[in-house]
C-alpha positions, -999 to +999 in steps of 0.1 A: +305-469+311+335-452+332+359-467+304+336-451+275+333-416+295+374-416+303+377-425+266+356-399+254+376-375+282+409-383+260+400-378+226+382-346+241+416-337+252+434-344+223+416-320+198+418-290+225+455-297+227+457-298+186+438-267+182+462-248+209+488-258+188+472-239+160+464-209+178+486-188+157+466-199+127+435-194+144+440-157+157+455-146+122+424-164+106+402-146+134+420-112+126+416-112+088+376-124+088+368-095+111+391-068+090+375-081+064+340-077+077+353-044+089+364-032+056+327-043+041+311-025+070+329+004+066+320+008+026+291-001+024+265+027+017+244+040+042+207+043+039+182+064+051+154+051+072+116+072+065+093+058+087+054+069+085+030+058+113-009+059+106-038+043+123-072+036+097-105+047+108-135+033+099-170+037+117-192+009+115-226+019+104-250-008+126-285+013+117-282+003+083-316-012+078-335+016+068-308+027+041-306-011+030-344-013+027-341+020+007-316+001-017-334-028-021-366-005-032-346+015-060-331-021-071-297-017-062-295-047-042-285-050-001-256-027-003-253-026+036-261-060+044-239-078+023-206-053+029-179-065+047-164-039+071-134-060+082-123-073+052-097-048+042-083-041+080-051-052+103-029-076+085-050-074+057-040-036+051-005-044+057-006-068+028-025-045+003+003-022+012+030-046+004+011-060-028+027-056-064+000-033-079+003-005-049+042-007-045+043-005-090+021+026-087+039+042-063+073+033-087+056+048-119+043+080-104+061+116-106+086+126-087+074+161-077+053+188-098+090+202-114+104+166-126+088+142-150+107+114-140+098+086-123+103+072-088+111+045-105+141+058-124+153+075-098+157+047-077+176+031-104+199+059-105+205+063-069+213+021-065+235+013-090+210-005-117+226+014-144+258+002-135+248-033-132+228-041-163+235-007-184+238-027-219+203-038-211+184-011-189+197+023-210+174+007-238+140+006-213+127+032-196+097+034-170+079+067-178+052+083-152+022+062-163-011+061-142-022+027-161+011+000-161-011-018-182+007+001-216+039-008-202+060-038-229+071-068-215+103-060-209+092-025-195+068-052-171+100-073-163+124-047-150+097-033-129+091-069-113+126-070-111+127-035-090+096-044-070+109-078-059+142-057-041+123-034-031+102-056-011+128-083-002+155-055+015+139-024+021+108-019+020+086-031+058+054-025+067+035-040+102+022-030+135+044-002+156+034-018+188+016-054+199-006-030+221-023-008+196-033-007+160-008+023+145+010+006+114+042+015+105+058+020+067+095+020+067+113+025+033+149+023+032+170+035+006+206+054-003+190+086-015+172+107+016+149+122-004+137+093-025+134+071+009+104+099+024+092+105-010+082+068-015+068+059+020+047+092+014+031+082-019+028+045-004+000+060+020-015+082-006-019+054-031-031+029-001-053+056+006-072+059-020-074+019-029-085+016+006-114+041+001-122+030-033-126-009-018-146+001+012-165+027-003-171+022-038-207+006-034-218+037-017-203+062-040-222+040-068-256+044-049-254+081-046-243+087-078-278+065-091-299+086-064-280+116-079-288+113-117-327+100-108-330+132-086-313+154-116-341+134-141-370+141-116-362+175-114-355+182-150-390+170-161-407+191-129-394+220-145-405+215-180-441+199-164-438+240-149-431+258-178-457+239-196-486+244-173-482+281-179-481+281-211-514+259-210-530+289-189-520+316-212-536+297-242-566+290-225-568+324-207-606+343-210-622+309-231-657+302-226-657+276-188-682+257-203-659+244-226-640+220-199-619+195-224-596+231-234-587+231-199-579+195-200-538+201-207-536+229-176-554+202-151-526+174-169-497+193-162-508+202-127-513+166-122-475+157-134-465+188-111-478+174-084-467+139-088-429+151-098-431+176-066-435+142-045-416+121-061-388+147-063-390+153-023-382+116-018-354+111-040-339+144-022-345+126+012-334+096+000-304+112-021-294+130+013-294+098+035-274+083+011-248+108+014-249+103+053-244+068+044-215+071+026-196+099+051-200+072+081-183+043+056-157+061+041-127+049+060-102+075+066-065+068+076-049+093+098-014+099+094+002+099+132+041+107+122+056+119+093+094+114+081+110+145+086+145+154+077+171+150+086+160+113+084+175+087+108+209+067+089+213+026+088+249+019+090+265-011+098+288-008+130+325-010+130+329-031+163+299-052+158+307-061+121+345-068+129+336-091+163+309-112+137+336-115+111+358-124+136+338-156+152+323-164+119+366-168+105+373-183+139+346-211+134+356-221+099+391-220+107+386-249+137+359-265+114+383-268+086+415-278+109+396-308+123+386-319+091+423-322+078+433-338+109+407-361+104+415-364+069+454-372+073+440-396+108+422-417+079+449-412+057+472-428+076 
């Protein structure tokens, strides 16, 4: 065991004692990777950081019965019952947030109200695609569209292409603090105004998704309660203007004759019925609203991107000290392998 250990000891030796001999080699090898590294570091564009913190409220309606029973009478079903009120919070937001569809709308919408380009083409502009592919991109563009849907294939394709670097090194989206709920966008980009425009319409266009999944049955059943109360009260009117008009044709006849007041006693009948039935759709029409205030979800934004907005740069000293160790590992790596090489060799 001591002779294997003492062995071990030696051959130990003997590499540290070949790589001191290369120590020239190694420091120049050291000294180029972090110049190098330097140099990239020094070039490489900077991008500015928007960050946008928001929290999403929602308040859990738990005396739903009455409204749900209400539903189930008009036949639209057990709206409260059978919503889900978590479904679309937490890391599930995050991921709606990072999904395809959202991140695509955000890319095909307008610039601002004075420019009809896209975010899209703007970004394309401001990172270099046109430089990169410009046989192939000059011939596509990606107009302000609010259904991607028209777009061609190859219109489809360079925006997958454009959402999948996006997402892969700039775009971030999670939770500001393991303590509380506040999620934070972050959108990194080399143009400042394009980096705080996009995380801006992000939240808009989560916004309104978000709304439109947690709300949408609700805004259904008021629109229904709506256009029956608008019916009810349509044919109240006319069941009005037709019991006077009953009354001044049967005005001064003989009361004996009781069937010629037959369509003024008919129309007071439908008057009545109409008035009830039209105070319970207006009850019912106004809980419904209620209904719908205390599920719409509403995110709060907490803090804005405001300019001037923070810069990502690489560091000079860090970036030369990683090229540095990262050439000085090779460098050994590669020297024992030719010693070991030529040891075989020989």
């Amino acid at each position: 065991m001591a002779n294997n250990i003492k062995e071990y000891l030696l051959k130990l030796k003997l590499v540290v004692d070949f790589l001191i001999s290369k120590w020239l080699v190694i420091t120049v090898a050291s000294i180029l990777g972090g110049s190098i590294a330097g140099f990239y570091a020094y070039n490489k564009k900077r991008l500015y950081v928007a960050s946008l913190v928001f929290v999403a409220q929602e308040e859990k309606n738990s005396n739903s019965g009455a409204f749900s029973g209400l539903a189930n009478q008009l036949g639209l079903g057990g709206m409260a019952s059978g919503y889900d009120v978590g479904a679309y919070s937490g890391d599930n937001l995050i991921e709606l947030m990072l999904s395809r569809p959202i991140v695509e709308s955000v890319l095909l919408s307008k610039v601002d109200t004075g420019n009809n380009k896209s975010i899209a083409e703007v970004y394309m502009e401001n990172h270099g695609w046109y430089n990169k592919w410009s046989a192939f991109i000059k011939k596509i563009s990606l107009p302000v569209v609010a259904d991607r849907k028209i777009l061609k294939r190859e219109q489809d394709s360079l925006l997958e292409s454009i959402y999948n670097e996006i997402r892969k090194e700039y775009l971030t989206v999670g939770l500001k603090d393991k303590k509380t709920t506040f999620i934070e966008a972050k959108m990194k980009s080399q143009n400042e105004w394009l980096s705080k425009r996009f995380v801006e319409t992000l939240v808009e266009r989560v916004s309104d998704s978000y709304v439109h999944i947690k709300a949408q049955k609700y805004i259904d059943n008021v629109a229904i309660l709506q256009k029956q109360t608008d019916s009810i009260r349509n044919i109240l009117n006319h069941a009005v203007a037709g019991a006077a008009y009953s009354n001044d044709a049967t005005f001064n006849l003989n009361p004996a004759l009781q069937r010629t007041r037959l369509p003024v006693q008919l129309k007071q009948f439908d008057i009545q019925a109409n008035t009830a039935i039209l105070i319970e759709l207006v009850k019912n029409l106004e809980e419904a609203k209620l209904s719908l205030l205390k599920e719409t979800p509403l995110i709060q934004v907490i803090e804005k991107p405001i300019y001037p907005l923070p810069i990502q740069k690489l560091r000079l000293k860090l970036a030369f000290v990683f090229g540095a160790l990262i050439a000085f590992l090779m460098t050994v790596f590669g020297l024992l392998v030719m010693r070991l090489w030529k040891n075989l060799l020989s």
